[in-house]
GUMARLO-100695 format. One record per residue (C-alpha): residue number from 1; x, y, z. Coordinates in steps of 0.02 Angstrom, whole numbers, plus 50000, padded with zeros to 5 digits. Example, Ala and Ser with C-alpha at 12.3 -4.5 7.8 and 13.67 -1.06 7.14 Angstrom:
<r pos="1" xx="50615" yy="49775" zz="50390"/>
<r pos="2" xx="50684" yy="49947" zz="50357"/>
// end
This chain:
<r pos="1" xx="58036" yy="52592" zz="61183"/>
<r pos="2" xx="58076" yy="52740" zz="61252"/>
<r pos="3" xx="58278" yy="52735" zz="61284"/>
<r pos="4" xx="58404" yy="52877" zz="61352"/>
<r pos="5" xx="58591" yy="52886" zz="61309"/>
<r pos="6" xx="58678" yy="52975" zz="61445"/>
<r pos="7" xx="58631" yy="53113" zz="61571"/>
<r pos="8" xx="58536" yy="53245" zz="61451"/>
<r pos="9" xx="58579" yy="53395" zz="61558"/>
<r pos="10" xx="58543" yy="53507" zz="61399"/>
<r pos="11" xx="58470" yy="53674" zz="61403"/>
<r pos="12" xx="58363" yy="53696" zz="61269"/>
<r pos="13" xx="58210" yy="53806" zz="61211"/>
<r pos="14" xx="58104" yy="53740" zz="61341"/>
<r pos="15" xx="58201" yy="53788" zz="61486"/>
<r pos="16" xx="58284" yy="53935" zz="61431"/>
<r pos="17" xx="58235" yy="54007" zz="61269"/>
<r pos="18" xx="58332" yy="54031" zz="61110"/>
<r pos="19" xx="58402" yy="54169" zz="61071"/>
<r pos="20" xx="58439" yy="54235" zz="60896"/>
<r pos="21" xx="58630" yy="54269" zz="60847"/>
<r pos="22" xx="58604" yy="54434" zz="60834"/>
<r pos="23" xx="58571" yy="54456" zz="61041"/>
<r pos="24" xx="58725" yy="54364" zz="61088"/>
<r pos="25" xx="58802" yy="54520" zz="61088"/>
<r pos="26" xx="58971" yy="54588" zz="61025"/>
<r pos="27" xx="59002" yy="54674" zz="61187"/>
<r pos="28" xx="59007" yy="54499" zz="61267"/>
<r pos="29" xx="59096" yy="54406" zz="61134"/>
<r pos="30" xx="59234" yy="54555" zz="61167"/>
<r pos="31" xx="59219" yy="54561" zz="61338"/>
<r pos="32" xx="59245" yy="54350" zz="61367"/>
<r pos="33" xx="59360" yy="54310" zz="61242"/>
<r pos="34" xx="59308" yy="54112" zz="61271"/>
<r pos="35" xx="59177" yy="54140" zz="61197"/>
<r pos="36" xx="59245" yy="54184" zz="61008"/>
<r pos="37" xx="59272" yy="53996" zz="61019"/>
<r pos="38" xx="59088" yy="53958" zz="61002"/>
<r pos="39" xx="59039" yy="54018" zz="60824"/>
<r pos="40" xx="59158" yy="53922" zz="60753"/>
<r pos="41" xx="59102" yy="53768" zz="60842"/>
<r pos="42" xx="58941" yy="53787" zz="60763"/>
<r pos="43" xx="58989" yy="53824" zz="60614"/>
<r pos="44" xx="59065" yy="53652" zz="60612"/>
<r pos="45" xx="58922" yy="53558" zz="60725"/>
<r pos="46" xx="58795" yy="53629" zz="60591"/>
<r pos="47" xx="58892" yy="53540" zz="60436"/>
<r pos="48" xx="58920" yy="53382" zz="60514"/>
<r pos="49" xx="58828" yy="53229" zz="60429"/>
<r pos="50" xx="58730" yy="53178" zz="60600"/>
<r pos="51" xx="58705" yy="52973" zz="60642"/>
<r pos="52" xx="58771" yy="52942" zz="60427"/>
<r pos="53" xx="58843" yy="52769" zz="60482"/>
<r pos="54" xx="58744" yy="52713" zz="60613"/>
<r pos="55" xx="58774" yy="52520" zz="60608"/>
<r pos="56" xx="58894" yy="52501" zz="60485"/>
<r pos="57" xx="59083" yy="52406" zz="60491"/>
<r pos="58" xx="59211" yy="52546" zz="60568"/>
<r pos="59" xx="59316" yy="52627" zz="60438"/>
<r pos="60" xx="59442" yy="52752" zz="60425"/>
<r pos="61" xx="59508" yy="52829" zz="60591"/>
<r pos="62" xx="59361" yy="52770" zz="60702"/>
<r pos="63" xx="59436" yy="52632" zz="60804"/>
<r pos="64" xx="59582" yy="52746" zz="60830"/>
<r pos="65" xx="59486" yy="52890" zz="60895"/>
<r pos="66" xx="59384" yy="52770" zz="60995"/>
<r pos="67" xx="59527" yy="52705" zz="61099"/>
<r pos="68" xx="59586" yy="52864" zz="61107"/>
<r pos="69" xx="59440" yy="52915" zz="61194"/>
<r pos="70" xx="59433" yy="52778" zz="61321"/>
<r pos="71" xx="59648" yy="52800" zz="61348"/>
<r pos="72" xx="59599" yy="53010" zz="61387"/>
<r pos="73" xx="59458" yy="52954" zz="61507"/>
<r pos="74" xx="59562" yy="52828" zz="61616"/>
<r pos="75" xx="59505" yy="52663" zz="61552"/>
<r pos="76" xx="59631" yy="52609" zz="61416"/>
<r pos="77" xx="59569" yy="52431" zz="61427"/>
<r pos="78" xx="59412" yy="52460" zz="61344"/>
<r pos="79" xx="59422" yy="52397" zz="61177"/>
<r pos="80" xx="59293" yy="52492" zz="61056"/>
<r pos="81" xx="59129" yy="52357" zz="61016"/>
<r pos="82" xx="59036" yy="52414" zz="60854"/>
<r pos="83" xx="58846" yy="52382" zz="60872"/>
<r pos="84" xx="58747" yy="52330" zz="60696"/>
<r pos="85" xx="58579" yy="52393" zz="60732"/>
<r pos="86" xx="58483" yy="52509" zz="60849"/>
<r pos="87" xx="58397" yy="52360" zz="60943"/>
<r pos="88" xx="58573" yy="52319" zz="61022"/>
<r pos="89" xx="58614" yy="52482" zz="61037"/>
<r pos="90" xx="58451" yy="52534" zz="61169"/>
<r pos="91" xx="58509" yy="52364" zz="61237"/>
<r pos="92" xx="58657" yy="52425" zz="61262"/>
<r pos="93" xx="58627" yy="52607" zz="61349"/>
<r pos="94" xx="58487" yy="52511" zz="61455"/>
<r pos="95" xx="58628" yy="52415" zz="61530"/>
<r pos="96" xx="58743" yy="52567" zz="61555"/>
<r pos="97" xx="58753" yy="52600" zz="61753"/>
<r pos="98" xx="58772" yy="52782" zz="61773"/>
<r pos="99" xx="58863" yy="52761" zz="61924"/>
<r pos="100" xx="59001" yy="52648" zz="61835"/>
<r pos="101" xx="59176" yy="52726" zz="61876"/>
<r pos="102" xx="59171" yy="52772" zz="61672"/>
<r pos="103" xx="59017" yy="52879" zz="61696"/>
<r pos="104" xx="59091" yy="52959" zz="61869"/>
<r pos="105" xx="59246" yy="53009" zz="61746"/>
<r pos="106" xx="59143" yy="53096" zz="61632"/>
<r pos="107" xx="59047" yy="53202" zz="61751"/>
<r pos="108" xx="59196" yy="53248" zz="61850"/>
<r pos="109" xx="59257" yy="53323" zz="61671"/>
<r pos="110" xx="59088" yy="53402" zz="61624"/>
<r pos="111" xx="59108" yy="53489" zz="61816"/>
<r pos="112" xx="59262" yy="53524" zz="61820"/>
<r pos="113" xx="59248" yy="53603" zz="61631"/>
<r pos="114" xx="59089" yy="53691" zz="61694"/>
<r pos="115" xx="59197" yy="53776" zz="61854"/>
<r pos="116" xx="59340" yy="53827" zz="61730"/>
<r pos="117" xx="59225" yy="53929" zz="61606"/>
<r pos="118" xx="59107" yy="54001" zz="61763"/>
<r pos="119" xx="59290" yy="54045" zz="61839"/>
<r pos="120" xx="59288" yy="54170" zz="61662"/>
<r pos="121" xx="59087" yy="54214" zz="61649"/>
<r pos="122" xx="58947" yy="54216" zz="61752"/>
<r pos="123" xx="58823" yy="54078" zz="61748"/>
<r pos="124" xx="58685" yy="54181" zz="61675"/>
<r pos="125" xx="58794" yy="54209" zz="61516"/>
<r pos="126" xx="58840" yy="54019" zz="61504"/>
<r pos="127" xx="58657" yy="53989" zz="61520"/>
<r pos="128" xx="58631" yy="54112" zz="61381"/>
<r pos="129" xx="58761" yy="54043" zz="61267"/>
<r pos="130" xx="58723" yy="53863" zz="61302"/>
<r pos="131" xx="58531" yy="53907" zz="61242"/>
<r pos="132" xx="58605" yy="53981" zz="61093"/>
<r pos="133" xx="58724" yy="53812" zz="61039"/>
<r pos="134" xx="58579" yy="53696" zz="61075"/>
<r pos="135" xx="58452" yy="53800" zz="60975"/>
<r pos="136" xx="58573" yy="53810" zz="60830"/>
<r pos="137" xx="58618" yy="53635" zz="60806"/>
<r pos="138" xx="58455" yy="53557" zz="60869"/>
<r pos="139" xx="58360" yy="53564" zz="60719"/>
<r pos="140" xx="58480" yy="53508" zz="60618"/>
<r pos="141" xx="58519" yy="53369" zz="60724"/>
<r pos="142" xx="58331" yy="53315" zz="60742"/>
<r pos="143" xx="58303" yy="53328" zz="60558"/>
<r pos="144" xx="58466" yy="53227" zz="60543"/>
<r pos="145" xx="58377" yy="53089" zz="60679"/>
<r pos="146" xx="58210" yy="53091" zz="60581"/>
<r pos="147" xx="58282" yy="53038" zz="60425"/>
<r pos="148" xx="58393" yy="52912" zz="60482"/>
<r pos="149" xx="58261" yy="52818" zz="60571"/>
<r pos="150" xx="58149" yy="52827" zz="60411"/>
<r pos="151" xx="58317" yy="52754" zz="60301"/>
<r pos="152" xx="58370" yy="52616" zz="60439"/>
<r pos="153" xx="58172" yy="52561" zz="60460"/>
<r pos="154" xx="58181" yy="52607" zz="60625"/>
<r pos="155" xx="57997" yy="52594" zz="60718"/>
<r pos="156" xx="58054" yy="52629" zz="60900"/>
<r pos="157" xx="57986" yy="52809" zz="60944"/>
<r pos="158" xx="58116" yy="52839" zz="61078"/>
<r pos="159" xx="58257" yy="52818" zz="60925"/>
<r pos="160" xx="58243" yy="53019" zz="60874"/>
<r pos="161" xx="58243" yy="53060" zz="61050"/>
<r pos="162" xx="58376" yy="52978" zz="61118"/>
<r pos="163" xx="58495" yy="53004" zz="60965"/>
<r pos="164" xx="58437" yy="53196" zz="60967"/>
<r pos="165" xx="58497" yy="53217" zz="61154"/>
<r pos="166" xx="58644" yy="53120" zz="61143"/>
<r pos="167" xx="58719" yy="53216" zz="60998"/>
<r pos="168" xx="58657" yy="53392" zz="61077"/>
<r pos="169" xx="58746" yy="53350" zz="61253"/>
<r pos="170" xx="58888" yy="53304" zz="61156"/>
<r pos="171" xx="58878" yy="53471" zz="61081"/>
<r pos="172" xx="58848" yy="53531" zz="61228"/>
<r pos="173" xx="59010" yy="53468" zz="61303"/>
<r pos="174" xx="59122" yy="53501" zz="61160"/>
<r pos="175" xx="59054" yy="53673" zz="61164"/>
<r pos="176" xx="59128" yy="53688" zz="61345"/>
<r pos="177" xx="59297" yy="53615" zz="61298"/>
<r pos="178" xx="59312" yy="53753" zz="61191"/>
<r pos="179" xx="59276" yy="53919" zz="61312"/>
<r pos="180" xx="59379" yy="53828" zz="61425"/>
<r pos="181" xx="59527" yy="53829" zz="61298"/>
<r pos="182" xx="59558" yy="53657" zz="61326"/>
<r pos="183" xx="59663" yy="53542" zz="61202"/>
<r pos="184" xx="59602" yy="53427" zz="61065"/>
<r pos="185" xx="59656" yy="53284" zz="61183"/>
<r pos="186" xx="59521" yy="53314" zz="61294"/>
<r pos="187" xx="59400" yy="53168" zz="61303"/>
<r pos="188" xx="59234" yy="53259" zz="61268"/>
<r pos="189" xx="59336" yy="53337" zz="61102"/>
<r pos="190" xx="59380" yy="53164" zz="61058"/>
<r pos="191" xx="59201" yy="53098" zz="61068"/>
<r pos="192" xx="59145" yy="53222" zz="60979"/>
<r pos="193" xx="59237" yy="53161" zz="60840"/>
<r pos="194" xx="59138" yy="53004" zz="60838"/>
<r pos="195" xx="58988" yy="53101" zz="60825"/>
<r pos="196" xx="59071" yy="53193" zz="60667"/>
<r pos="197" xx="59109" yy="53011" zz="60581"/>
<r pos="198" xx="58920" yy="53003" zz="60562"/>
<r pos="199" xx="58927" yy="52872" zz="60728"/>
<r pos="200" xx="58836" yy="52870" zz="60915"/>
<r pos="201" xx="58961" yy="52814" zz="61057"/>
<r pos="202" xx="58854" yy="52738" zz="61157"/>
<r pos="203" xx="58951" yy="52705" zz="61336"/>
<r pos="204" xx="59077" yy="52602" zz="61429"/>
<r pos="205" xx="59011" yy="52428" zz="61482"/>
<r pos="206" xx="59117" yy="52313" zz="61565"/>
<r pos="207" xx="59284" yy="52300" zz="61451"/>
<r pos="208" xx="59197" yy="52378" zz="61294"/>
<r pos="209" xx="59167" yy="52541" zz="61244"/>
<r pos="210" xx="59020" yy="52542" zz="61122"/>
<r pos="211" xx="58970" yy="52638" zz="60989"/>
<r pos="212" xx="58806" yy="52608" zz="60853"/>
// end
């Protein structure tokens, strides 16, 4: 089954091309101060425990930082629904509509977060450091996809894919909130925290907000 979790508008070495650390030059870094926010972003995105409680009972924080999420996007009355297993979860992001009012919110933020940083660099060096977060974290990420689906018996060859993207846009996204110097209270921030309790938000359905 081959399933997709959200609009994967990644760049990524096939599009682009990574580029080592050492080209994303100091000059830049000095002359877009935005940007210092980036290295520190990976630092954290590459020590994260990617997908480590896929399917299990929500503890700690999680609920809170799911309804957190939903209250930030507009849609406070959907209550966070915990999926047991990957089978409900492809169910699940099948059954998304990506032109639900929920997914309309989050691409007006990913635009309007997009037209704030290209209001500070030019597109080609977005492009550039965008390469460079998704060829840093990939890896890790995929690796991270691989061996969950090997622990949780998962047989669906879509399941590394779709996790992979997801958790790359969300990078992606969170990389953004950064360069634009937004606040932790910005929704794609707050997600991102999902993806750092080891879960995978999947989408808003109806009244729910689920997450595998």
């Amino acid at each position: 089954m081959e399933t997709e979790l959200g609009n994967q508008d990644v760049l990524t070495d096939e599009n682009v091309g990574i580029l080592p650390e050492s080209e994303i030059a100091e000059d830049i870094l000095e002359e877009y101060p935005s940007l210092k926010s980036v290295a520190p972003f990976l630092a954290l995105a590459s020590d994260i425990r990617w997908f480590s409680t896929l399917g299990e009972d929500p503890l700690g924080p999680i609920v809170d930082i799911a309804r957190d999420y939903v209250e930030m996007l507009g849609f406070p009355e959907a209550e966070p629904g915990f999926l047991g297993d990957w089978e409900e979860a492809a169910e699940a992001a099948e059954s998304l509509d990506f032109n639900s009012p929920a997914w309309e919110a989050e691409e007006q933020l990913r635009a309007a977060l997009t037209n704030d940083v290209l209001s500070i660099i030019d597109e080609d060096t977005l492009e550039m450091v965008m390469a460079h977060v998704s060829g840093t974290v990939g890896e890790a990420i995929g690796e991270a996809a691989l061996e969950v689906s090997t622990h949780l018996g998962i047989q669906d060859e879509g399941f590394v894919n779709a996790v992979t993207g997801a958790a790359i846009q969300a990078c992606y996204h969170a990389a953004l909130v950064g360069m634009a110097a937004e606040e932790d209270t910005h929704p794609f921030a707050i997600r991102f925290q999902l993806f750092e309790q080891g879960r995978l938000p999947i989408g808003v359905l109806g009244n729910s907000f689920l997450i595998y």
